[in-house]
C-alpha positions as CSV (number, residue, x, y, z in Angstrom):
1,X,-1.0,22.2,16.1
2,X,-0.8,19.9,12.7
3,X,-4.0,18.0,12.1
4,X,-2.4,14.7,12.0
5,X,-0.6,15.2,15.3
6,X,-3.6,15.9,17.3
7,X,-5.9,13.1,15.6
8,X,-2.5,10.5,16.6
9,X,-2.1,11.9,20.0
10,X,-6.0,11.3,20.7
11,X,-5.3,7.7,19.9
12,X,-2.1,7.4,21.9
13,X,-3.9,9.3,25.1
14,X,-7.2,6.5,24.5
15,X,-4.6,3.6,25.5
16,X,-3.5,5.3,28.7
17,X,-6.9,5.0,30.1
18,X,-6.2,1.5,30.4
19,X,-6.1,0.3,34.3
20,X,-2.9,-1.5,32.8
21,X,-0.7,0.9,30.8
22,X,1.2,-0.5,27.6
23,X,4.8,-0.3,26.6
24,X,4.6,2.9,23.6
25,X,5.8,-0.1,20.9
26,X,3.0,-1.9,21.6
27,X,0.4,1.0,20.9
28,X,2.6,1.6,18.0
29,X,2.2,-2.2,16.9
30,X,-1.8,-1.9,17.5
31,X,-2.3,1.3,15.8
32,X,0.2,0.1,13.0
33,X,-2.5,-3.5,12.6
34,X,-5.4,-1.4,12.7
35,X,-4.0,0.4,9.5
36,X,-4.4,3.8,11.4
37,X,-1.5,5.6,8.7
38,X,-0.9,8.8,8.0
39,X,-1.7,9.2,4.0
40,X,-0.8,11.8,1.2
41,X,-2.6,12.0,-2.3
42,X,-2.6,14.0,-5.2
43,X,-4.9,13.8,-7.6
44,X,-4.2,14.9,-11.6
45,X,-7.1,15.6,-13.9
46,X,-5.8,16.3,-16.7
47,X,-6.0,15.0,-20.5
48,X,-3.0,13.8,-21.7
49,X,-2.3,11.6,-24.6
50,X,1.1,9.9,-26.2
51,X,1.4,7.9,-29.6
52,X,3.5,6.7,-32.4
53,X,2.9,7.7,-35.9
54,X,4.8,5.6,-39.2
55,X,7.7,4.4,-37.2
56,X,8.5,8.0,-36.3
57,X,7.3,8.4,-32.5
58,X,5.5,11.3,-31.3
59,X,5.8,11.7,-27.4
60,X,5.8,8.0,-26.9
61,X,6.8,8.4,-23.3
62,X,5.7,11.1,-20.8
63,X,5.8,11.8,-17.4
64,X,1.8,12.4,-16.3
65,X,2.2,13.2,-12.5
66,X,4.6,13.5,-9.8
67,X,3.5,13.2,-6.4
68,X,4.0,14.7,-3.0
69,X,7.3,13.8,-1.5
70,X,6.7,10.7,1.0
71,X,6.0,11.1,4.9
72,X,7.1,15.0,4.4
73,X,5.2,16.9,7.4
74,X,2.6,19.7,5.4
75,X,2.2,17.0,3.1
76,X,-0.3,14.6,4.6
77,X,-4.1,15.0,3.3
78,X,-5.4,15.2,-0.3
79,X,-4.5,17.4,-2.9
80,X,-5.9,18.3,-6.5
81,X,-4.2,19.7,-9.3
82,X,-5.3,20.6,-12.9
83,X,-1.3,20.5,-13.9
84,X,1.7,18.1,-14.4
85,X,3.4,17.8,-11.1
86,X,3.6,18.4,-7.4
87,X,6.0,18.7,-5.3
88,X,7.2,20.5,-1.9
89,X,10.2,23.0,-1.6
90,X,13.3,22.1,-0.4
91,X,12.8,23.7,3.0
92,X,10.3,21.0,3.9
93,X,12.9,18.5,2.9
94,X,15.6,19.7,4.9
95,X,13.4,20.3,7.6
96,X,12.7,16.8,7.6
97,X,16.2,15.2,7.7
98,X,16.9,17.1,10.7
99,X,13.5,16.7,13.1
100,X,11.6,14.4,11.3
101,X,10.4,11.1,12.6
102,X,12.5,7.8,11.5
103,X,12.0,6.6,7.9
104,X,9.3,4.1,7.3
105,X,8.4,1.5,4.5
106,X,5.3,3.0,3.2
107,X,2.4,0.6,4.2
108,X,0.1,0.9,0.9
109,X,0.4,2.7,-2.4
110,X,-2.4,2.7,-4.5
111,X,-2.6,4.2,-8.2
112,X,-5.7,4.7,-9.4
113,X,-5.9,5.3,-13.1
114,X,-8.1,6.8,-15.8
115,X,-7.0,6.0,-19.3
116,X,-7.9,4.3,-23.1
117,X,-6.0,3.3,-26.4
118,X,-6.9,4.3,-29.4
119,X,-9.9,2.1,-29.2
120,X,-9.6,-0.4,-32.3
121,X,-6.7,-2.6,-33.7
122,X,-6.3,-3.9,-37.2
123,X,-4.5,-7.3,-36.3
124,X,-5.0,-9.6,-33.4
125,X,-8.8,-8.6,-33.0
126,X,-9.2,-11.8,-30.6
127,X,-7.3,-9.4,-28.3
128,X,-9.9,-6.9,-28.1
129,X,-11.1,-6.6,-24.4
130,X,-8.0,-7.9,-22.8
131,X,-4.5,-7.4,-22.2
132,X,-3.1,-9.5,-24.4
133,X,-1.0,-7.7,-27.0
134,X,-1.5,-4.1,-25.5
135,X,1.3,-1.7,-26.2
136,X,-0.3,1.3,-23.9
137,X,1.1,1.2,-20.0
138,X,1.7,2.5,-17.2
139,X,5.0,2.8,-15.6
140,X,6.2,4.3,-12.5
141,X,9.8,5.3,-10.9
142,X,11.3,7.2,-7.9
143,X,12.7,10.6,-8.0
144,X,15.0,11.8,-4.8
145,X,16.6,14.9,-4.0
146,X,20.9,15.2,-4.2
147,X,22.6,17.0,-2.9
148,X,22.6,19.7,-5.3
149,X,18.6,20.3,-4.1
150,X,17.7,19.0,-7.5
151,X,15.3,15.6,-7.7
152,X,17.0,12.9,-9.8
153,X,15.5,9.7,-11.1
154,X,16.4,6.8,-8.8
155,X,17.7,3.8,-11.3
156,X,15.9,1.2,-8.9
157,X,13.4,0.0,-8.5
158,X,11.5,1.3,-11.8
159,X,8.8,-0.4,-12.7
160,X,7.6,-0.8,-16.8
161,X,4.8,-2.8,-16.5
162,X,2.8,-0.8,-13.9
163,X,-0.5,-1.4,-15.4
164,X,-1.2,-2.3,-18.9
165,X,-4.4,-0.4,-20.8
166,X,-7.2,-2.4,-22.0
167,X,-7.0,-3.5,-26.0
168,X,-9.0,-1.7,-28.7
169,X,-11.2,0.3,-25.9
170,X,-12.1,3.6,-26.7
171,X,-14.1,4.1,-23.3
172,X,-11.9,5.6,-20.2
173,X,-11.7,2.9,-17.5
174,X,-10.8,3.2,-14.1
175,X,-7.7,1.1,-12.8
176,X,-6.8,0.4,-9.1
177,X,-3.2,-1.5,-8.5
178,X,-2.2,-1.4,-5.0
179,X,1.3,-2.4,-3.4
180,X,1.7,-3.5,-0.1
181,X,5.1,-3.5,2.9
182,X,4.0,-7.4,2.6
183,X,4.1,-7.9,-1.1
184,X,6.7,-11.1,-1.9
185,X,5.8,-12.7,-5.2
186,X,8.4,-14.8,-6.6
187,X,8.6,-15.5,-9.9
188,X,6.7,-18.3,-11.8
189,X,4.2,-18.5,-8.5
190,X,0.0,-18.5,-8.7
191,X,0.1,-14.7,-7.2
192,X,2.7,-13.9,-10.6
193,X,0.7,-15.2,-12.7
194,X,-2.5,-13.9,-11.5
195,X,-0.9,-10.7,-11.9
196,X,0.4,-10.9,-15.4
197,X,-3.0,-12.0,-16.2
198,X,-4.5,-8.2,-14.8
199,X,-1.9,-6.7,-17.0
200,X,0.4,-5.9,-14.4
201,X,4.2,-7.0,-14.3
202,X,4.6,-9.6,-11.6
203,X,8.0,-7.7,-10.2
204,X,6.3,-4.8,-9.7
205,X,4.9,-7.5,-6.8
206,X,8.0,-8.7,-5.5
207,X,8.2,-5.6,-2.6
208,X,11.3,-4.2,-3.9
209,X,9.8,-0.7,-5.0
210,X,7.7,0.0,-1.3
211,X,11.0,-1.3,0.9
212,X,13.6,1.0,-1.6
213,X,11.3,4.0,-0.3
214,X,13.0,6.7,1.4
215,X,11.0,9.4,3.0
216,X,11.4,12.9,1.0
217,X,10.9,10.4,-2.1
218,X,8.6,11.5,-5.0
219,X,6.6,8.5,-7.3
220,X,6.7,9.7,-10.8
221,X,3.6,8.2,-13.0
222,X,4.5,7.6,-16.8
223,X,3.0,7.1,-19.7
224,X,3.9,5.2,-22.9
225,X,2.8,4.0,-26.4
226,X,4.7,1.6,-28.7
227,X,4.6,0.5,-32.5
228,X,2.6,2.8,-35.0
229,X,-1.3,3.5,-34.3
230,X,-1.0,2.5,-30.9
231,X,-1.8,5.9,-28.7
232,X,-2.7,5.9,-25.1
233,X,-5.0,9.0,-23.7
234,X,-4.6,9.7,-19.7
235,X,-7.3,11.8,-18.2
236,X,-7.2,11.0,-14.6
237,X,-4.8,9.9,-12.3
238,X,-4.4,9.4,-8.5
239,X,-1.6,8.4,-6.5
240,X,-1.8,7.5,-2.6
241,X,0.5,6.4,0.0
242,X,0.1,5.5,3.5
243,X,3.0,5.1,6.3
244,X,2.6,5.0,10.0
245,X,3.1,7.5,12.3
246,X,5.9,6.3,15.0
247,X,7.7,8.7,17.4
248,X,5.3,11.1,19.0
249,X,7.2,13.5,21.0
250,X,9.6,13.6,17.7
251,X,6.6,14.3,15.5
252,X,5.3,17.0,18.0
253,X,8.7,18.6,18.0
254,X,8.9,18.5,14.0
255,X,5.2,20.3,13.4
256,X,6.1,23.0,15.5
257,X,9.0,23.6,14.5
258,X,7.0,23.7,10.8
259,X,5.1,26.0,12.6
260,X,7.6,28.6,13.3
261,X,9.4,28.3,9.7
262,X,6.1,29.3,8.3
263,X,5.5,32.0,10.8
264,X,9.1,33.2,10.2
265,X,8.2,33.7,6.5
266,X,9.3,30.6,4.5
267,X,6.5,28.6,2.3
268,X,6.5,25.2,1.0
269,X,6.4,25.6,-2.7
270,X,4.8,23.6,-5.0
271,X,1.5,22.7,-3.5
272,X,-1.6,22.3,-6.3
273,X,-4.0,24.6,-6.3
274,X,-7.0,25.4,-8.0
275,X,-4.7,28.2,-10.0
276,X,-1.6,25.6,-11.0
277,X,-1.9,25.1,-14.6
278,X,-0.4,22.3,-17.4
């Protein structure tokens, strides 16, 4: 039996040792404010770098990492890979849409990320040390499958101010931004400005990108340079999402009916691996 199904179905069984039993949404609604999610990551390592060379630009924008498709049963846990993307096979997908459990708003995303400019700037040097004036970032979109079985960038929400890079730093440093099913800045607000002030574009606040979620989805993690002598270096990136786990008995049917694809011969493609290369 899947992991995750027997660790949620310890938890649900706990509650029916109460001498008073509770209605199955309100263990939901408990487990769901405990933050007890279900969570998929991938982690890239990988050293990547983009830049922009006498007007004439030189991979200014690159896709670093793709991650696991969202709530997608086989994908929950952690993952490593040493190359550019990850992502499972359409079997799991379709397998999904007919069994799975119902789509949820992902709780948390978190990026974790690894990067540097070029570490010096010839104008603006009271920049140095902040964001002000950076022209490295971050930026992150959605990719979901047609119905042609091909993933295709979704236009919204797409997000280029994910995290800006540190000014004139030649030193990696490690950034966290975390999004949230409650995240509602408005524009002009304390919570948008503090954000702008981190480098990070308030929108990318305003909950739009978590509630446009669709399960099967893939994040997409890019990175880009502007204006010449500005180059940004990735060599480490993480992306994780958590979602809750509603629907028992339609979570139980789903995994075993994972089961018996697997046993029957299919594979889920695309998994990293210690052997998946750049």
């Amino acid at each position: 039996m899947n992991q995750l199904l027997q660790t949620f179905l310890k938890v649900k069984r706990c509650f029916e040792l109460f001498s008073v039993s509770l209605p199955d949404e309100l263990i939901d609604d408990i487990i769901d404010a405990a933050s007890y999610w279900a969570h998929t990551s991938i982690t890239v390592n990988r050293t990547v770098h983009v830049h922009t060379v006498h007007g004439a630009s030189i991979k200014p924008d690159m896709m670093y990492m793709r991650a696991l498709p969202l709530a997608v049963y086989g994908a929950e846990g952690d993952f490593l890979s040493t190359g550019r993307e990850a992502c499972l096979s359409l079997v799991g997908y379709l397998q999904l849409n007919q069994f799975g459990h119902p789509p949820r708003v992902p709780n948390l995303i978190r990026f974790q990320l690894w990067s540097h400019d070029q570490g010096w700037v010839s104008d603006h040097r009271s920049h140095q040390g902040t964001y002000e004036g950076s022209y490295t970032w971050f930026d992150s979109s959605v990719e979901r499958l047609n119905s042609t079985s091909y993933l295709t960038e979704v236009d919204e929400p797409s997000f280029d101010d994910l995290k800006k890079i540190i000014v004139a730093n030649s030193q990696s440093t490690r950034y966290i931004v975390t999004w949230t099913n409650l995240d509602n800045v408005k524009e002009s607000s304390p919570e948008a400005i503090a954000a702008e002030t981190r480098g990070q574009g308030w929108r990318s606040y305003d909950g739009s990108f978590t509630h446009d979620l669709q399960v099967g989805d893939c994040i997409t993690l890019r990175m880009r340079a502007r204006f010449p002598g500005w180059r940004m270096d990735v060599v480490k990136a993480k992306i994780t999402v958590y979602w809750a786990v509603w629907d028992i008995r339609t979570l139980a049917y789903a995994c075993c009916l994972s089961s018996f694809i697997m046993y029957m011969g299919f594979r889920f493609k695309g998994f990293p691996d210690s052997t998946d290369q750049p």
